[in-house]
C-alpha positions as CSV (number, residue, x, y, z in Angstrom):
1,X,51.5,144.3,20.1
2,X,54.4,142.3,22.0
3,X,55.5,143.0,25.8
4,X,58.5,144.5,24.2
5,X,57.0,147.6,21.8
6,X,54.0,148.4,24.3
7,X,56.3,150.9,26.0
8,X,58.9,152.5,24.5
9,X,61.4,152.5,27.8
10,X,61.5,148.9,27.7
11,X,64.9,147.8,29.5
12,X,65.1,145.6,26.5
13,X,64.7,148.6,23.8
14,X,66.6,150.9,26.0
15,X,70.1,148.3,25.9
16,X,69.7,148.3,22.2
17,X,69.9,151.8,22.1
18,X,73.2,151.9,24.4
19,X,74.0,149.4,22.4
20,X,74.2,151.1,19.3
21,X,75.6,154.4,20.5
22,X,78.7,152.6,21.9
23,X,78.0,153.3,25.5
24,X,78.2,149.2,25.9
25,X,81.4,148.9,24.2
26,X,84.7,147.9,25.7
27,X,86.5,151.5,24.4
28,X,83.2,153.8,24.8
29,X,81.6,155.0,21.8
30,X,83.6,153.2,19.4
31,X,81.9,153.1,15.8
32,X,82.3,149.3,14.8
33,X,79.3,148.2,16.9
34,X,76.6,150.6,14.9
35,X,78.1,148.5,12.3
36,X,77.3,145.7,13.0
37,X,73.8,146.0,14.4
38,X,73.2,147.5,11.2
39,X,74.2,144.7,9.4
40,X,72.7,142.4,12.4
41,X,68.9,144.2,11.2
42,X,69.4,143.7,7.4
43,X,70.2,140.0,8.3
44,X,67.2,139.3,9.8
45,X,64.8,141.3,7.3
46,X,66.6,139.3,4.3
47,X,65.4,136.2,6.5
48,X,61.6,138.0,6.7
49,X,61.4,137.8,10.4
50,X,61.2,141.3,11.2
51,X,57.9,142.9,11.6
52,X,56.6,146.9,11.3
53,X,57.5,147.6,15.0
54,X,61.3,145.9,14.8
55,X,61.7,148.4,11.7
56,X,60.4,151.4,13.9
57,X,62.7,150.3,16.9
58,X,65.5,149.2,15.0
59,X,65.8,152.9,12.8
60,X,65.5,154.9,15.6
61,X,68.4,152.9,17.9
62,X,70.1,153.4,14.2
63,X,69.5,156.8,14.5
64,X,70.0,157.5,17.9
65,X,73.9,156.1,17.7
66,X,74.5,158.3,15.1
67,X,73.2,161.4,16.6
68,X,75.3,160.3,19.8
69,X,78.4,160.5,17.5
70,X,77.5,163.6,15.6
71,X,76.3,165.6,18.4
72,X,79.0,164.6,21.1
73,X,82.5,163.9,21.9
74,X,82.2,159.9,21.5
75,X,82.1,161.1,18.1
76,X,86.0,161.6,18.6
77,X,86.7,158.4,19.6
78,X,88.4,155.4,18.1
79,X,86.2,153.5,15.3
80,X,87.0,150.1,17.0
81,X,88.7,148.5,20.1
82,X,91.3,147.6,17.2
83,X,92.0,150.4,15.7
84,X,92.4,151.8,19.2
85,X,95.1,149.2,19.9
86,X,96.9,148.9,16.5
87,X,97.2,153.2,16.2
88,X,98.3,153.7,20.2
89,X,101.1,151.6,19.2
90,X,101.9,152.5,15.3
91,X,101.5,156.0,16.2
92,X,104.6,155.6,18.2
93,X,106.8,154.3,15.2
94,X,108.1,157.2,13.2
95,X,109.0,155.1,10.4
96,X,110.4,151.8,9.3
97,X,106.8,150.0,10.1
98,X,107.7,147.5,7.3
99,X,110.3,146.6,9.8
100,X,108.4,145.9,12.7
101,X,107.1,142.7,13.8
102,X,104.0,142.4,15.6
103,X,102.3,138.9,16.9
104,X,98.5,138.5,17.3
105,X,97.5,135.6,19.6
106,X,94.0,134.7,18.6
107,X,91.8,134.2,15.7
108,X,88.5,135.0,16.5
109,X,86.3,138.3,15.1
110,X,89.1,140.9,17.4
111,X,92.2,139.2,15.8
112,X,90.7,139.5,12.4
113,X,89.8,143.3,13.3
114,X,93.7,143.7,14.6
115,X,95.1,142.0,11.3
116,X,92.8,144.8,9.2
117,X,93.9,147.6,11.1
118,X,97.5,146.6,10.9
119,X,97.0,146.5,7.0
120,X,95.7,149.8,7.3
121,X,98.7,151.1,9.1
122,X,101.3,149.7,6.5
123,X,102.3,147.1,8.8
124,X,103.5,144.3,6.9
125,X,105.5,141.7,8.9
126,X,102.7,140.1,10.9
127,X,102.4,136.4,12.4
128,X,99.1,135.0,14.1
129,X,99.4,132.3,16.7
130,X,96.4,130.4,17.5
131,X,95.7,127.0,18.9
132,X,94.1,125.0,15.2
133,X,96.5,126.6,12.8
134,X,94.7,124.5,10.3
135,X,90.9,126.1,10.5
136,X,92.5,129.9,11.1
137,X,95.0,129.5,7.5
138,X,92.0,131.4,5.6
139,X,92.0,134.3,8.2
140,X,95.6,134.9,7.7
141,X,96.3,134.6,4.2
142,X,93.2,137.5,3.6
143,X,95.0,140.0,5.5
144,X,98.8,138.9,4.1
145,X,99.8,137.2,7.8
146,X,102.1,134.0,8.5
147,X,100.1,131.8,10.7
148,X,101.9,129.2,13.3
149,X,100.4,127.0,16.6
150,X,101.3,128.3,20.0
151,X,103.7,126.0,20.7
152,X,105.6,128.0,18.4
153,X,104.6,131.1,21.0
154,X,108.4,131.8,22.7
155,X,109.7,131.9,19.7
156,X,107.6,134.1,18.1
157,X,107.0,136.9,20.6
158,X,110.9,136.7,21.1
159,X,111.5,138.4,17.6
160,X,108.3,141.0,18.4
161,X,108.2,144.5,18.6
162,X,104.3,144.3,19.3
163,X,102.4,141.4,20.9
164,X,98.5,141.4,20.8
165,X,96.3,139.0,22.5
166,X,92.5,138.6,21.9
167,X,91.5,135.3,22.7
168,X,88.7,133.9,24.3
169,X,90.2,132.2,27.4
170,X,88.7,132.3,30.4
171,X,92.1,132.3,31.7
172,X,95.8,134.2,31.0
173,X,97.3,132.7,27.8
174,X,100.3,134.8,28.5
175,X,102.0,134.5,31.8
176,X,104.3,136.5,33.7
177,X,106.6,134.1,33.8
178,X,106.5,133.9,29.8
179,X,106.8,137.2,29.5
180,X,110.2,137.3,31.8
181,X,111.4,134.5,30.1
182,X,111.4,135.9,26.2
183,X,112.7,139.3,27.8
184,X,115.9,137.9,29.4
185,X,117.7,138.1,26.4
186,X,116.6,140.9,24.5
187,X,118.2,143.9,26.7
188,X,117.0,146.8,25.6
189,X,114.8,146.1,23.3
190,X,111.5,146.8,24.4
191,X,108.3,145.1,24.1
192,X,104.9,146.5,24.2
193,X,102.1,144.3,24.8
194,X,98.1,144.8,24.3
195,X,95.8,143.2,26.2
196,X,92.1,142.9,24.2
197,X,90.9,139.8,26.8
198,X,87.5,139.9,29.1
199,X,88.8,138.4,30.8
200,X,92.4,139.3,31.1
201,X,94.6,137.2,28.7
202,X,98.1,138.5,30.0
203,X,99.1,138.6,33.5
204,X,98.8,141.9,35.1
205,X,102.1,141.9,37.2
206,X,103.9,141.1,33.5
207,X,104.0,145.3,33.8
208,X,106.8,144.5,36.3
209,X,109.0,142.9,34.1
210,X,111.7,145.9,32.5
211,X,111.3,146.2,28.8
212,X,107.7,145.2,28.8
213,X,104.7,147.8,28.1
214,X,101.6,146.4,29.2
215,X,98.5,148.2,27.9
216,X,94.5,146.8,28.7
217,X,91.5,147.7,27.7
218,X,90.8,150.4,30.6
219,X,94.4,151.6,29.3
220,X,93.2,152.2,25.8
221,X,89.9,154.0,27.3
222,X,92.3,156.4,29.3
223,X,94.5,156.9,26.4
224,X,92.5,156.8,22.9
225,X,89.1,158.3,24.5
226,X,88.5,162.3,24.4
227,X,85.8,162.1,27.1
228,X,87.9,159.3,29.5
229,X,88.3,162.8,31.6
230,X,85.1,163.6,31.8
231,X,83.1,160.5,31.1
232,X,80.4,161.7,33.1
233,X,79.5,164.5,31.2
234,X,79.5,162.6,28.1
235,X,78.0,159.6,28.9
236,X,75.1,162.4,30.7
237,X,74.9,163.8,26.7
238,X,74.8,160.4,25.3
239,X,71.6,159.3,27.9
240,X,69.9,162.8,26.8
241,X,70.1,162.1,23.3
242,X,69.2,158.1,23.7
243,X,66.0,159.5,25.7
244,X,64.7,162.0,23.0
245,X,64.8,158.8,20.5
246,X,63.2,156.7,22.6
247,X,60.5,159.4,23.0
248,X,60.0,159.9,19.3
249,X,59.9,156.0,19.2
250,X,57.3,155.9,21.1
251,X,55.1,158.4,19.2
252,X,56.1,156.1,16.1
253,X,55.0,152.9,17.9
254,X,51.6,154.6,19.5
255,X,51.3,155.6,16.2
256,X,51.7,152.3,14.7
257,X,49.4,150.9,17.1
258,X,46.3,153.1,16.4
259,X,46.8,153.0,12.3
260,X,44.6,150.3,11.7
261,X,41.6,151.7,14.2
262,X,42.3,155.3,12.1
263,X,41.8,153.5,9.0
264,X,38.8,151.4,9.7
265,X,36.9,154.8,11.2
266,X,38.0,156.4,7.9
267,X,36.5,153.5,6.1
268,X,33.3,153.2,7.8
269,X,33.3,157.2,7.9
270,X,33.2,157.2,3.8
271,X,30.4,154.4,3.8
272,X,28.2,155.6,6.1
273,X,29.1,159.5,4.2
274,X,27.8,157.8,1.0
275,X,24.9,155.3,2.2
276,X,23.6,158.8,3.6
277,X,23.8,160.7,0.6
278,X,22.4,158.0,-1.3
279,X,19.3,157.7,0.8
280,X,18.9,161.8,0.7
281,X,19.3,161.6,-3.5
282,X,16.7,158.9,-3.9
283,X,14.1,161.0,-1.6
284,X,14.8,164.4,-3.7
285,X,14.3,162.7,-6.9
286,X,15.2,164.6,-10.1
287,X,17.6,167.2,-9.7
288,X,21.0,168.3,-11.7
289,X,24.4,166.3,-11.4
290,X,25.6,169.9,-9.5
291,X,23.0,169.4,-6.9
292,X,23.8,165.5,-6.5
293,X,27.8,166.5,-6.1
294,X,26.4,169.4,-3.5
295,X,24.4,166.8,-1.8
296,X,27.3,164.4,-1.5
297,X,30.1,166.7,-0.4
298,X,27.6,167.5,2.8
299,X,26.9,163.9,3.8
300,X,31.0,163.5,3.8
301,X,31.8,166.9,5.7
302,X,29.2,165.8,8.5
303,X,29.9,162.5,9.0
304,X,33.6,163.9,8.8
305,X,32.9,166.7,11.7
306,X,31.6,163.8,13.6
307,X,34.7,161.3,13.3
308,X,37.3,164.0,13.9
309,X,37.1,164.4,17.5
310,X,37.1,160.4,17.8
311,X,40.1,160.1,15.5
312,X,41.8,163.0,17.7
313,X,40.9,160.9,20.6
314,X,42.9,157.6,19.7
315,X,45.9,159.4,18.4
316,X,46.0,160.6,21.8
317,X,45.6,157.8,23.2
């Protein structure tokens, strides 16, 4: 067995387990990432390059981010960092979201997970700027958005209610001085702004500028998340939980690990049973089939008194 199943509080085994109960995520506990290790897993054993001990490991950190959601108050929180975004701003707009115009700055797996929630929410008149315009049409025409380069930024975010950027730049795509520019004109017509980036894609002193509403990630914790009051005592839950599934992995993997030893006892146990019998039969000579059966049932209930305390002893192990 492999470094990583021969103890079942591996660090490695351990983070896929956080992992999956959304204690890794950027909103805590959201839903999206069980997801997608699920789908992650049923990759790799269509490819056939999982083996017996990935299933074991891979069911119980399957099972262990459900229980986290059923048995606590993660289970509360958003399903994704999108959804988060998308309904802390939608939830704001009584009505006339057909009206609204909201920008999404990026075109990787967050934008398309924005452009879905905003479908959900009825949200209609979206555009997505991103740098190759050309490679990201496909993502925009599936969820019903106009698509333009970020050249065409200014102009953009100028007519927006709603401005969302997920890229992955190491740097701010969005500066303060952007910002404070497209707001000059617009008097008071406010602006809110969500920032998805790690690390930040917006400028944090573009909070400063009047009209603009400025929301990160840690905002979205604070503001979407039941337990952001009392994170400790959730994330305390969440641990307890992780470490009763890691427990019962390990009896599954211990388990795993002394099958084959069980089985090749229990195979030599029912040959030596019979080569026994066998040699007992032939010295007793002519007696009835009832007798033989009698004869045969006592060579396998000794030689299985006999194996039982060593098969006790490697399940124990």
């Amino acid at each position: 067995m492999s470094n990583l199943v021969r103890l079942d509080g591996t660090a490695a085994i351990r983070h896929l387990f956080v992992v999956a109960a959304g204690l890794d995520s950027q909103v805590l506990g959201e839903t999206e990432i069980l997801g997608q290790v699920r789908r992650a897993y049923d990759a790799a054993r269509a490819e056939g390059t999982t083996t017996r001990e990935m299933d074991l490991i891979f069911s119980a950190a399957l099972s262990a981010g459900r229980r986290v959601r059923r048995e606590t108050v993660l289970g509360r929180h958003p399903a994704s960092v999108s959804s988060a975004a998308v309904g802390l701003i939608a939830d704001q707009w009584d009505g006339g979201r057909d009206e609204k115009v909201v920008v999404v700055m990026g075109a990787g797996e967050a934008a398309e997970g924005i452009l879905r929630a905003l479908q959900e929410r009825g949200v209609r008149n979206v555009a997505l700027l991103c740098r190759r315009p050309e490679r990201s049409r496909t993502l925009a025409q599936a969820w019903g958005a106009s698509i333009a380069g970020m050249e065409q930024s200014a102009r953009a975010i100028g007519n927006a209610d709603l401005l969302i950027v997920a890229t992955s730049s190491a740097h701010p795509v969005v500066s303060h001085a952007d910002l404070d520019r497209v707001m000059a004109p617009r008097a008071n017509w406010k602006l809110s702004v969500i920032d998805l980036g790690i690390p930040r894609n917006v400028e944090p002193t573009a909070r400063n500028i009047i009209g603009v509403e400025l929301f990160d990630l840690d905002d979205l914790q604070r503001l979407c998340c039941p337990a952001a009051a009392a994170a400790s005592e959730a994330l305390l839950e969440a641990e307890r939980l992780i470490d009763d599934e890691l427990a019962r992995l390990g009896l599954s993997l211990r388990g795993h690990a002394v099958a084959p030893r069980l089985a090749e006892l229990h195979r030599l146990g029912i040959q030596l049973a019979e080569e026994e019998s066998n040699r007992a039969l032939d010295q007793l000579g002519d007696i009835s089939p009832s007798q033989r059966e009698v004869v045969r049932q006592m060579a396998d209930r000794l030689v299985r008194r006999v194996l039982y305390p060593v098969s006790r002893g490697l399940r124990q192990e």
